[in-house]
N, C-alpha and C positions, 0 to 999 in steps of 0.2 A: 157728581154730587149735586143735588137739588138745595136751593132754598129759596126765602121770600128777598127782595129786591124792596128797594123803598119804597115801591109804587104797588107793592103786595102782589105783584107778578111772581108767579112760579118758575127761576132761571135753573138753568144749567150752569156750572162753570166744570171745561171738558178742559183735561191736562193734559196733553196731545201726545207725551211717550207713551204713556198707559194706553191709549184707545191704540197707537198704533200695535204695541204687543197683542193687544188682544184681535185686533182687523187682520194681522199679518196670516192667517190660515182660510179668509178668506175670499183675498182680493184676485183669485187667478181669471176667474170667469169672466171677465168685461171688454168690453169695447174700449171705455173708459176704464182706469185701471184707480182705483182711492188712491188721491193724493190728498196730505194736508194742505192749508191755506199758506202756512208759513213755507215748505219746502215748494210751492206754485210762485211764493214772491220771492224764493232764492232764484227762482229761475230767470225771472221778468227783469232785467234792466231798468224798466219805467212802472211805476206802480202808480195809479193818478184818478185821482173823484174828479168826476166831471159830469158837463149836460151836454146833451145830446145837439147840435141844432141844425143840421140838413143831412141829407146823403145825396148822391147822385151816382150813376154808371159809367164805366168806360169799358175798353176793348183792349183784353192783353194777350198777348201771345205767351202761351203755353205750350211747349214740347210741337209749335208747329203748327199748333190750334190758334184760332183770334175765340178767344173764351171772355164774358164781360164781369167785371166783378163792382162790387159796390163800395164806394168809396164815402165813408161815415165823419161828417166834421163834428168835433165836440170843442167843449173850452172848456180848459181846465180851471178845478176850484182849488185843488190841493196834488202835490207831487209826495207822496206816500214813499216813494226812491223814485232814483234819479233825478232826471227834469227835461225839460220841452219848451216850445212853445210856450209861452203864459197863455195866450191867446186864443191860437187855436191850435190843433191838431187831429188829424186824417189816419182815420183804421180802415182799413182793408180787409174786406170781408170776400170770400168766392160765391160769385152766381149775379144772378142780375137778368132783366130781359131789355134786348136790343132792338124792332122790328118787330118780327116774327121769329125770331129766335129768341129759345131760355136756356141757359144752366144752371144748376143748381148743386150745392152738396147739401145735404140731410143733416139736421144738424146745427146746420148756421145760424150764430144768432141774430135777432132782429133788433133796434135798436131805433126808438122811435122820437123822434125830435119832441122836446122839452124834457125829456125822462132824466134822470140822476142816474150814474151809472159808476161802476167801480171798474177800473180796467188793468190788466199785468200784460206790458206792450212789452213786442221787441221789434228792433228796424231788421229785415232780413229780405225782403224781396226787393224784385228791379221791376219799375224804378223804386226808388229808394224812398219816396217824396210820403210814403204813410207807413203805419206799424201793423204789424200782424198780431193778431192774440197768440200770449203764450199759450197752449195746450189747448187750443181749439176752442171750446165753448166753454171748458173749464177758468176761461181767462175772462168772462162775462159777467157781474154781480150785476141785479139794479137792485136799486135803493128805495125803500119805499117805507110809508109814515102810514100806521095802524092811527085810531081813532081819538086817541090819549097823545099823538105826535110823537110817540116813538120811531125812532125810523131803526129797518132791518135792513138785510142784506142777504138778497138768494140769486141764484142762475136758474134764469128762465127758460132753460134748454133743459131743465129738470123740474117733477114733482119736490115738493120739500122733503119727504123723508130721502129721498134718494139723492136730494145736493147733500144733504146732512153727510149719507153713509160715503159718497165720494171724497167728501173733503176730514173725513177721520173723524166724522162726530159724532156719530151713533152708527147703531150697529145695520147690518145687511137684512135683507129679506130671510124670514125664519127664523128671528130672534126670538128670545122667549115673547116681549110687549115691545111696541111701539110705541111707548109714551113718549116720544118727541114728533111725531110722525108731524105733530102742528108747530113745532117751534122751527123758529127761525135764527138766524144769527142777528145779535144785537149790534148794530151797524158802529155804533161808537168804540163798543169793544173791539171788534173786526178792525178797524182804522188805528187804535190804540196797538192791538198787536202786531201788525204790520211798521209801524213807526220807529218801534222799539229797536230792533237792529239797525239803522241808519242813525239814531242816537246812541247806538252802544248802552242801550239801557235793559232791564230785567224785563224778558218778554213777558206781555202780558194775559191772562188767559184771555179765550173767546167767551163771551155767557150765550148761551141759547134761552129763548124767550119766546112764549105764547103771544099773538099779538092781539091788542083787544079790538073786538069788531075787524070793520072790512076796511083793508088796505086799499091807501089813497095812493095814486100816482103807479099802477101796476101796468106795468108795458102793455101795449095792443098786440102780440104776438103770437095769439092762438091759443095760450095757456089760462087754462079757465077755470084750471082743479077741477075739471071731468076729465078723468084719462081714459083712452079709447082702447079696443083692442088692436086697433089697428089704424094708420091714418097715411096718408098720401108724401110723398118725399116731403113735397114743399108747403105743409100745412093741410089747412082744413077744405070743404070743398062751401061755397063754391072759391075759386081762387086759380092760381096759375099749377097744375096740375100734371104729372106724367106718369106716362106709361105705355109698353109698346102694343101699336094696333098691328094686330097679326089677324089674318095671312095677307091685308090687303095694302096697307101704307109703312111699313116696319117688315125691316128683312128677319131672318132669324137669327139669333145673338150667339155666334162663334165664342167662347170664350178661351182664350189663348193666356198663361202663365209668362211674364216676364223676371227671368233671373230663378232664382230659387232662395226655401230659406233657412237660413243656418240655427246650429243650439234646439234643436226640436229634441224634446224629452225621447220619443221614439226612433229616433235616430236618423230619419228620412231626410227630405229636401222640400217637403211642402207641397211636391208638384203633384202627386198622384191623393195628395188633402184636397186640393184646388177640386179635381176632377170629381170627387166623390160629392162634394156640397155642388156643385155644378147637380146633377145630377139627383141632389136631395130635392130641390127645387124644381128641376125637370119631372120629377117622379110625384108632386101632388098630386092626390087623390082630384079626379071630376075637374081637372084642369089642363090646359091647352097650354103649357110657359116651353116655349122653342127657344130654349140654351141646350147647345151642346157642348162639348169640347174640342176644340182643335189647336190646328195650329193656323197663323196669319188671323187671329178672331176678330171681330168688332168688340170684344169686348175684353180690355185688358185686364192682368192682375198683376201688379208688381208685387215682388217681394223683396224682403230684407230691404226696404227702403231707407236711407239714413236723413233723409228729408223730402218733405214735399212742400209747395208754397202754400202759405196758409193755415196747414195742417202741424206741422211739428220742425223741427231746422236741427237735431240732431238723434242717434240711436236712441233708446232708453233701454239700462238696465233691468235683466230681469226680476229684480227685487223693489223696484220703484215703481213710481205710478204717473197715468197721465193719457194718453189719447194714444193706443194701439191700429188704429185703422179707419180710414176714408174710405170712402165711395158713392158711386151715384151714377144718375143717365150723363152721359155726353152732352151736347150740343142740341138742342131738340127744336124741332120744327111745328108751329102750330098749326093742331089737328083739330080741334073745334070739341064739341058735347059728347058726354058719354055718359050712357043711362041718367040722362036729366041733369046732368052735373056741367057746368060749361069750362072753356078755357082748359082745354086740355092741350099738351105737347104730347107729341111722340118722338122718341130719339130712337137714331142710328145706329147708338154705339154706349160703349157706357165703362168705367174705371175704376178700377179698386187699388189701395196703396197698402200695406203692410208694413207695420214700422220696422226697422232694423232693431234685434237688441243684443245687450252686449251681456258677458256673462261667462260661466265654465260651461263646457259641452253640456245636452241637454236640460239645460236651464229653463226655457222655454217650454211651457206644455202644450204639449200636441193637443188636446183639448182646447184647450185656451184658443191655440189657432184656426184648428176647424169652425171655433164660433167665431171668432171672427171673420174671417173668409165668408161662412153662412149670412153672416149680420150684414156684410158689407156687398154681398149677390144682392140679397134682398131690395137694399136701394137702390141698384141697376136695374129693379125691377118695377120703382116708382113705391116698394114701402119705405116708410118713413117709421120716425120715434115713436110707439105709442103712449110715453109720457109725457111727449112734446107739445101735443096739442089731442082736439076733442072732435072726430068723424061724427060725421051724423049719421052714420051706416055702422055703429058698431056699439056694445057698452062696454061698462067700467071695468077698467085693468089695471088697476092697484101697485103700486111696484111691490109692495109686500108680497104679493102672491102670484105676480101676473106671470107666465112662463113665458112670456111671447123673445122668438128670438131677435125680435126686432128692438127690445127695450134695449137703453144706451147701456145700461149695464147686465152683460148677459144672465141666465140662467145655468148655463155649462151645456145645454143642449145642443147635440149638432144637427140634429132633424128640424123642422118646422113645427112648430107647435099648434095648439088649437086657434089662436091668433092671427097668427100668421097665415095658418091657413083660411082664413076669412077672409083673408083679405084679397091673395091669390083668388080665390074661387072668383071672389066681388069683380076683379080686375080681368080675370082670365079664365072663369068657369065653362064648363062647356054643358050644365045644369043637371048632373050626375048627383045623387045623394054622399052628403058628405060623411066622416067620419062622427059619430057624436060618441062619448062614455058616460055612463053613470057607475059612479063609486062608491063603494059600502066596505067599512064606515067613511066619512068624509075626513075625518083629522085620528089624532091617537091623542089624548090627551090625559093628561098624570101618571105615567108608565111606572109600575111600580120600581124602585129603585133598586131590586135585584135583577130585573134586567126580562125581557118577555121573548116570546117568537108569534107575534099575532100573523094575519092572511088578511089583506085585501083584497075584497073581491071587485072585479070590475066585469062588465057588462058592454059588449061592445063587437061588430060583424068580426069573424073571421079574419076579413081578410083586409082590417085595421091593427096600423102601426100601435106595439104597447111600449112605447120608452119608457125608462126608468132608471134614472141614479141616483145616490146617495152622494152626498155633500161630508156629510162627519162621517170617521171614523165607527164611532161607536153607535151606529145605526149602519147595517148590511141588506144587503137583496140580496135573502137567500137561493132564491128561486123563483121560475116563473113556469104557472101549468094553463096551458092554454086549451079550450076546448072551444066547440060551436057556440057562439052566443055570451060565452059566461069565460072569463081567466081568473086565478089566483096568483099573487103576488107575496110570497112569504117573507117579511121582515126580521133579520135575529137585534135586537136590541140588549147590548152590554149592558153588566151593571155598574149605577154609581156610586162606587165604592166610596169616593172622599170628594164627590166636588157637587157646589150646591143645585138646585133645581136650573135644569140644562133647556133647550132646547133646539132645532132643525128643521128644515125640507126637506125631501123628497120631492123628485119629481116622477109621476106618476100620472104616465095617462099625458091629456094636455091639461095640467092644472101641477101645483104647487100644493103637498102633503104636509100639511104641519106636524111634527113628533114633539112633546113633551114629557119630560121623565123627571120624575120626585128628586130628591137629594135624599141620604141615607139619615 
């Protein structure tokens, strides 16, 4: 529901059972799974507005590894739930460089001394002595005052419409409009809703709000609202960067399945999933990426995980939401410049985590976890978020549209996308012509509401991948007729009998198909 605010601002006020009925058919395809803000601070022990005022590194042992992680001191202004320290208190974040050595996870938020920051802590690692974010980056707001002194509230480990669609407050990529794609959450309401169950008081809604002019106090963290198609694990270049140099200083990357994983919609074990995305990755077009599969690998994959440090501390149900999968390069030794870019690592070895979930037999969609597994390669492979931060080697990628498998919230692709493969080539090309398409028409837009069977044509070699799925129901791939030079794509679009003007993606090609269809 929209209206004007006293300040003649355009808000939102979002009623949170309603968006989730309506999110609930969309949320399978993520990395990151839509959670709302309130069922994030069911989970959190410690809920607390705080500023930022130093980090520094240490050195912890991991599964036998000495791995550095970053140890974040803030002071708290308010305890939102639970309580702490008044004074101070230590978050733990993974990665950090020691020497000449880095690790890093993808992902991680940064968190930058003076900044206002909103945090959902839990105490769960050894030692005990700092907190871990609940649900990974989802556990990160900062706080920031537009030009009128309003102060909002978003995670800078996302674009805005895309913290919006994770936290239940507007809709996903392929909506019919985007009209929130610029609001934010109004930081007072956000605080106000949160407070309300520790008072046993009537939750309150969140409002979303447009903010005027440019936001004051906005973290140094890479996010510049230019979203890339592609960008490096650990941010932007130049910076502390990885990827393996092959064939001369980096072995070639075994990867080996640890455990197997249960409740798969198709009824398997995961492990012969593992292999296949393995292998999507090996099989880029004009690229040189040495993963194979075996067994004893340098690069692991756990599955059914019921915790990892840092990342999550129990299963999640398959109808809930929140942080499905880690990964990233191992341990990495510095290797100096690459194509003009400095400060590079190369690692050894590299880890992927797959969360445990709980659930009735095939609950889990095997989909769901092919991208994940693919999502979480790719960071062993030195990609990173491409709504994380802005490459100087790539343009704009949207979350509305961008297919890339590397964005925090998947597409449903299990192949590599047109993104993705950019950035392999960037990283690992061996300067072979890459795949390009052009598509006719480019969207479908006003489908008449008795329902259509249009053809896409696409243009594109022979001997390039044409992926394609449908997301709704009531939009099919009927067909695909492939010739030299030229394919058609047949679409049958339902009719809408009784429900108002709808719309979808398709994913078609390496790009995102927008479908719109009338109401009767």
């Amino acid at each position: 529901m929209l209206r004007k605010d006293r300040r003649g601002t355009a808000t939102a006020i979002l009623l949170g059972l309603a968006l989730v009925l309506v999110m609930a058919a969309s949320v399978d395809a993520a990395t990151y799974l839509p959670l709302s803000d309130r069922d994030l601070a069911a989970r959190a022990p410690v809920v607390v507005r705080a500023v930022v005022q130093q980090s520094s590194v240490r050195v912890e042992d991991v599964d036998g590894k000495a791995l550095p992680f970053t140890l974040v001191t803030v002071k708290p202004t308010e305890f939102l739930k639970g309580s702490g320290d008044p004074e101070s208190m230590r978050v733990r974040l993974p990665g950090g460089r020691v020497g000449d050595k880095s690790w890093w996870i993808p992902g991680t938020p940064v968190m930058v001394p003076g900044s206002e920051v909103l945090l959902f802590l839990e105490s769960r690692s050894a030692p005990s002595d700092a907190y871990d974010l609940v649900e990974f980056a989802l556990g990160h707001f900062a706080i920031l005052r537009d030009e009128m002194g309003r102060r909002f509230a978003f995670r800078p480990a996302f674009e805005p419409a895309e913290d919006l669609y994770l936290g239940l407050l507007a809709p996903g990529p392929g909506a019919m409009v985007h009209k929130r794609a610029a609001f934010l959450r109004e930081a007072d309401s956000l605080f106000a809703s949160l407070r309300a169950p520790a008072k046993d008081a009537t939750a309150k809604d969140i409002v979303l709000a447009a903010p005027t002019g440019n936001l004051v106090g906005r973290p140094v963290d890479g996010h510049s609202g230019m979203h890339p198609k592609w960008v490096n694990v650990n941010g932007t270049e130049p910076g502390t960067l990885f990827k393996w140099f092959w064939p001369t200083d980096s072995p070639n990357g075994v990867v080996s399945t640890s455990g197997t994983q249960s409740l798969l919609s198709d009824g398997t074990d995961g492990t012969a999933d593992v292999a296949a995305m393995v292998a999507q990755w090996h099989g880029v077009a004009a690229a040189d990426v040495r993963y194979t599969s075996g067994s004893g690998g340098n690069v692991i994959v756990s599955l059914d995980v019921p915790s990892v440090s840092s990342g999550w501390s129990a299963p999640l149900a398959c109808d809930a939401g929140g942080v499905v999968g880690l990964g990233g390069p191992g341990l990495s030794s510095f290797e100096g410049s690459f194509k003009g870019d400095s400060d590079y690592y190369a690692p050894d070895s590299g880890n992927v985590w797959v969360r445990a979930r709980t659930g009735s037999a095939g609950c889990y969609s095997s989909t769901a976890f092919k991208n994940t597994v693919l999502h979480e390669l790719g960071h062993t492979l030195g990609l990173g978020h491409p709504d994380q931060a802005a490459s100087i080697h790539s343009t704009a990628c949207p979350f509305a549209t961008c297919t890339a498998v590397m964005r925090s919230s998947l597409t449903g692709a299990t192949t590599p996308q047109g993104d993705d493969i950019a950035g392999i080539q960037w990283y690992y090309g061996t300067g072979v012509a890459a795949c390009t398409y052009a598509i006719s028409p480019v969207d479908l837009s006003n489908v008449a509401a008795g329902g259509a069977t249009p053809s896409i044509t696409i243009i594109t070699a022979g001997t390039c991948a044409l992926p394609t799925m449908s997301y709704q129901p009531w939009v099919a791939i009927g067909g695909i007729v492939r010739s030299s030079g030229s394919s058609t794509v047949q679409l049958q679009i339902a009719s809408n009998a009784g429900s108002p003007p709808r719309a979808t993606s398709l994913l078609i090609a390496d790009r995102l198909f927008l479908v719109t269809q009338l109401g009767p």
